[in-house]
N, C-alpha and C positions, 0 to 999 in steps of 0.2 A: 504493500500500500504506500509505504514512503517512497518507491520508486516511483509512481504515476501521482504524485502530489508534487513532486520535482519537478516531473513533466510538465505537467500543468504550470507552474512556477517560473519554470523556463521558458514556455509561452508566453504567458503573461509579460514578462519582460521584456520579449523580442517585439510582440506587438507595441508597446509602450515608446520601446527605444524609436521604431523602424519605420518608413516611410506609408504612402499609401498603398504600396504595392505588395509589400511586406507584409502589413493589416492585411489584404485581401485574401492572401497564399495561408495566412495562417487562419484566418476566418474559416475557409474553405476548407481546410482539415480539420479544425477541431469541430465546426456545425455538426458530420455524422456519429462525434463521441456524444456531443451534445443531448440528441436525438436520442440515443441510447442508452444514456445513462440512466434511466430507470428502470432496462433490462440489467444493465450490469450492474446494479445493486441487487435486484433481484437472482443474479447468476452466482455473487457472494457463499450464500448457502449451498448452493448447489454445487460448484468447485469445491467444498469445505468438505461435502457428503461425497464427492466421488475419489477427495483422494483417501478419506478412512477406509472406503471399502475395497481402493486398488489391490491389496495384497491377496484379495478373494476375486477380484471382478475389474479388471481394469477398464476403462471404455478413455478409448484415442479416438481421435478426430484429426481430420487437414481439412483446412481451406482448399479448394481446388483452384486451379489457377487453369479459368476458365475462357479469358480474354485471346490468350492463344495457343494456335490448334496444335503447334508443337507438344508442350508441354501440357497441353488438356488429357491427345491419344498416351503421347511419351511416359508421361509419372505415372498414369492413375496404369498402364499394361503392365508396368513394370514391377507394382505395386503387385500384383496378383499372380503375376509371376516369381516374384521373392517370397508370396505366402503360399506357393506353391511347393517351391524349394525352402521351404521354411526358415527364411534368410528374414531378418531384422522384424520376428515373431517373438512376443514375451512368454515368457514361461507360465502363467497363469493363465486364467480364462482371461481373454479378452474379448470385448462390442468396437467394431471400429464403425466411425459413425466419416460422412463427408459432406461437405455442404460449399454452397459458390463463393470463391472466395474473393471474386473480382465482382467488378461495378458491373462487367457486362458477360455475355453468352456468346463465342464466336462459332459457333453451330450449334444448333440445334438440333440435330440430326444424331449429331454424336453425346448431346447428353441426353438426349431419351436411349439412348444404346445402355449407353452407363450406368444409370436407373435400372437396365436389368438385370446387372450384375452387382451393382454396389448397394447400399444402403446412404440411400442420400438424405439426408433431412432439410427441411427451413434455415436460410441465414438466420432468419431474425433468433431463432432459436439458440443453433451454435455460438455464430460469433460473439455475442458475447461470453459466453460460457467462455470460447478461448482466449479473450484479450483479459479478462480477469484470471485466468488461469495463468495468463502469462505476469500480469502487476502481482500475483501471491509469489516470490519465488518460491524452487523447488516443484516445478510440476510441467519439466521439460519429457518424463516419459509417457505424457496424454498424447501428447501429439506424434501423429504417424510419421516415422520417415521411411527413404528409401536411400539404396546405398548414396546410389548421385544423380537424382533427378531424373531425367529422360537418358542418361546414360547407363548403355546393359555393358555393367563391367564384371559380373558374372555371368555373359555369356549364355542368357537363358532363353532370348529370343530362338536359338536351333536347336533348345532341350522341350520346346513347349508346344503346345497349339493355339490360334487366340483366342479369347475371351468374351470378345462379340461377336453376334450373330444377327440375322436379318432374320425378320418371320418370312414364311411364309409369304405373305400380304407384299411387304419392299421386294421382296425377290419380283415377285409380278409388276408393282410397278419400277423397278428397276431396268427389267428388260424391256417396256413397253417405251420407256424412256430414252432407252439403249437405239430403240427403233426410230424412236423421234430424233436422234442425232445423227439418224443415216446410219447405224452399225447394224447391220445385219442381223439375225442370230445366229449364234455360234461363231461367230467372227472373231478373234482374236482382236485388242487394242493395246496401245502403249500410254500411257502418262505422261506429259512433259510437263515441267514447270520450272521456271527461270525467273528467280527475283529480278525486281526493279525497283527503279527510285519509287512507282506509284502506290510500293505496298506499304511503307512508313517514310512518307517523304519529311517530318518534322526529324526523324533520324537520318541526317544525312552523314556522321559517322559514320553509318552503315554502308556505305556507297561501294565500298570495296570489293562485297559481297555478292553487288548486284552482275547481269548477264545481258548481252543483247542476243535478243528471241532469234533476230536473223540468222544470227552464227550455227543458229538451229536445222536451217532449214534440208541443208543437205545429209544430215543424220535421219532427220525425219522423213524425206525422202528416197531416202534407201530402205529405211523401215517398210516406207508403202510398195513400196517395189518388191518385198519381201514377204507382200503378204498380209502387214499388219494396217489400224489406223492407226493415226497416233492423234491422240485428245491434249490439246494445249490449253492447262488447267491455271485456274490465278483470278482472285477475287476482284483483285485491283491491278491492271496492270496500264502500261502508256501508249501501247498500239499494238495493233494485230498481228499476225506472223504473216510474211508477203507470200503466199504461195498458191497456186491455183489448184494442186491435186486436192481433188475432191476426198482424197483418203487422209487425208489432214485435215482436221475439224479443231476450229478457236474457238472452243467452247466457253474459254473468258470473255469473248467481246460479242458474240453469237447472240445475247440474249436468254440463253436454256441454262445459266448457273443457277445450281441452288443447292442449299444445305444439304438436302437429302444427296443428291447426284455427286455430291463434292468425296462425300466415303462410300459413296457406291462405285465410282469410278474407279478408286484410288484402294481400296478393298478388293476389285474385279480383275484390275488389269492383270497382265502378262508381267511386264516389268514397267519400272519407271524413271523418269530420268529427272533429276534433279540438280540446281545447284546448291544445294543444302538450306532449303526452307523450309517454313513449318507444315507445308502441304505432306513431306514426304512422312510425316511422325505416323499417314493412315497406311498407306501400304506397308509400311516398318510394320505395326501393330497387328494385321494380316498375315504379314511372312512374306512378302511380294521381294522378288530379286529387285536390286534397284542400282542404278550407274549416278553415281556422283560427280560432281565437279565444284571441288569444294576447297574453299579456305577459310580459316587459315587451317593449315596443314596440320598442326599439333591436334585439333578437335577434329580431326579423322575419323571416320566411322570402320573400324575396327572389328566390331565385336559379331559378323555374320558372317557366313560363307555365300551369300545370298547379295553381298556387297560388291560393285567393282568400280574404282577411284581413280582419278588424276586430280590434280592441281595446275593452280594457273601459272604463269611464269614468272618468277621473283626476279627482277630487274637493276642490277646497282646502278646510280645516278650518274656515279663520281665516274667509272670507266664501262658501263653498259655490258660488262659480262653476267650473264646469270647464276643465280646463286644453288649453291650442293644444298642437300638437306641437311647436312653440318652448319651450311655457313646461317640456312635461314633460323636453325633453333642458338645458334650462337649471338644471332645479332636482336635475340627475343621476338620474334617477328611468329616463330611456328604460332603462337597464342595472341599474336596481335587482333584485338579487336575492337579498332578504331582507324581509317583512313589515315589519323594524322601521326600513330606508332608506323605505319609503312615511308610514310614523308620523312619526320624525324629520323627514320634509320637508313634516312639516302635509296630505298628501295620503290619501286614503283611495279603493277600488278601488270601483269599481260592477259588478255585472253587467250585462254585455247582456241587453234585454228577450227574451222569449219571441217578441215579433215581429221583432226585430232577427235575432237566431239563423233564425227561418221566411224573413226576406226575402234571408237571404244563403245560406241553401242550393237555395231557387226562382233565382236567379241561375246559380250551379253549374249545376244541371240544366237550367237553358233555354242557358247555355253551352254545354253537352256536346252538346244535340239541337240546337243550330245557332239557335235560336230567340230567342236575346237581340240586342237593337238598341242600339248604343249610341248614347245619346241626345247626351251632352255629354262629351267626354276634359279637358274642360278642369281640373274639381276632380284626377282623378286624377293629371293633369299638377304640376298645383299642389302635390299632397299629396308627391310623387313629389321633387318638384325641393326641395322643404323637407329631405327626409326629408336624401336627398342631402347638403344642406349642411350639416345638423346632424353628418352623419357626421364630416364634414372635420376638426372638431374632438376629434375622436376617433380613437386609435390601435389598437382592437381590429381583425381582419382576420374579420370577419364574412359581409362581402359582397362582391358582388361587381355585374355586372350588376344591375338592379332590373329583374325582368323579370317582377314576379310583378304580380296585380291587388289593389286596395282593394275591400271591399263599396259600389259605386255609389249604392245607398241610404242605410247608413251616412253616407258623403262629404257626399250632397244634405240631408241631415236633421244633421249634424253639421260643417256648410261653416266655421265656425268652426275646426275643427279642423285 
């Protein structure tokens, strides 16, 4: 209790001292304690009574972090996956209870899924029960965790099956849906999705991360040539893919997006192509193979057989040679995440070519049909056993197994690296 009479105190001050802008920002945060402060006197008693009976009956709880879809599919899978493998399970009976733990719902689709497997309850309910539980110390083991968030650094995404399921009822309008996109039945599709500035442009930090959709175009047209469509999936994005093949559908600017289709697609497809954003956290959840192109490099998606990576090209300013994967965790760059740690460290990002991106999704697809030979393990060994030991130096818990593949041609064409 003296710690949130602080708080308060330390408000109160800052408001006093600080401008009008200041008053506003603080206004703005404390108004929802405000509001609720006659649950959390009421939740008092109630934290009081659930931590006497923890040692017969413990009941945890998480906020969900519902705002985005990475970390909405990514924690709450992984979540049922470690209490499957009975990994960060208490010894006694436990009730795990979850409830929204953001202002807002970034699909819908995916929390009526979640509701069938979880036990969700009312914010009004929870939350306060957990911010007084957090002002009483001593009652950090109500709350649910997981080892590291949306990262499987045990490895249980390929020991498991998922967790959601469609009735019946979505299966049907799934495929009728399927049909309204021009897919066939029984047609095989791919996934694509490629950040942009248009999906958090107030974060332009972010910009590093993002891809231009064009450099797409010829992977995905080899895709169609091959058989598949490929669905270019994204809530928000800044313009269409230029392509005329009818077997590539921009299903983001199309008009036909919606929550339901967003994890029916991304749950359906064949594989997906990603440059590591939140879309891809649904086919992850699925089990779906997926081709990344992703940075920074240190937050590598690692932990699947089901996985196949390249990165973009690390560029010195000073004399324009590209950097080993020694030089990029050396110069802290592998965990750079921000635009201006690439600047600061004289480095600047390349895109992957247009035939870079085509050689490593013909990879994936000769994987899947059985049809890739592998010629040489040695570079991936190599690339594999570096990565490794760069880790070593580093305390984030990210990974876990490396059990995931490098793009083969990338490796041979980039052996430097």
């Amino acid at each position: 209790m003296i710690i949130f009479w602080n708080f308060v105190k330390r408000q109160v001050v800052q408001i006093i001292k600080g401008d009008s802008s200041i008053i506003a920002n603080k206004l703005k945060k404390i108004y929802p304690h405000l509001i609720f402060f006659p649950l959390y006197v009421l939740a008092i008693p109630i934290v009081i009574f659930l931590r006497l009976i923890s040692p017969l009956l413990l009941i945890r709880w998480q906020g969900m972090i519902t705002s985005r879809i990475g970390h909405f599919a990514g924690n709450l899978e992984l979540y049922l996956c470690e209490k499957e493998s009975e990994i960060n399970i208490p010894s006694q009976f436990y009730f795990d209870i979850f409830f929204i733990g953001d202002k807002s719902v970034c699909n819908q689709q995916l929390f009526h899924m979640w509701k069938r497997v979880l036990r969700i309850w009312p914010k009004l309910i929870m939350h306060p029960i957990m911010i007084v539980n957090k002002i009483i110390p001593g009652g950090n083991f109500h709350e649910i965790t997981t080892s590291s968030h949306d990262r499987d650094v045990h490895n249980l995404y390929d020991k498991s099956l998922p967790h959601l399921f469609f009735t019946k009822e979505e299966e049907k309008i799934g495929a009728s849906e399927l049909l309204e996109l021009g897919i066939p039945k029984d047609e095989k599709f791919i996934c694509l999705t490629v950040r942009d500035s248009a999906y958090m442009p107030n974060l332009t930090y972010h910009a590093y991360r993002d891809g231009d959709i064009q450099k797409y175009i010829l992977a995905a047209e080899e895709l169609a040539s091959r058989g598949y469509y490929v669905i270019r999936m994204g809530a928000k994005v800044n313009e269409a893919i230029k392509s005329q093949n009818p077997r590539i559908i921009d299903y983001a600017t199309n008009g036909s997006r919606s929550d339901f289709m967003d994890i029916f697609l991304g749950a359906k497809c064949t594989f997906c192509i990603s440059t590591s954003t939140g879309f891809d956290a649904i086919p992850t959840i699925f089990r779906k193979p997926i081709v990344f192109i992703t940075v920074p490099i240190g937050y590598l998606y690692t932990f699947s057989k089901r996985f196949l990576s390249i990165t973009k090209h690390h560029i010195s300013t000073i004399d324009g040679h590209e950097l080993t994967l020694d030089e990029i965790f050396n110069n802290n760059l592998a965990f750079a995440l921000s635009s201006d740690e690439y600047k600061n460290n004289e480095v600047y990002l390349v895109d992957n070519s247009p035939e870079e991106i085509r050689d490593l999704v013909i990879e994936m697809d000769d994987r899947i049909k059985g049809y890739w030979i592998e010629a040489d393990e040695t570079k991936l060994h190599n690339f594999k056993k570096s990565f490794l030991s760069n880790l070593k130096k580093d305390q984030r818990k990210l990974h876990g197994n490396f059990d995931s593949l490098i793009g083969s041609k990338f490796l041979e064409k980039n052996s430097f690296f």
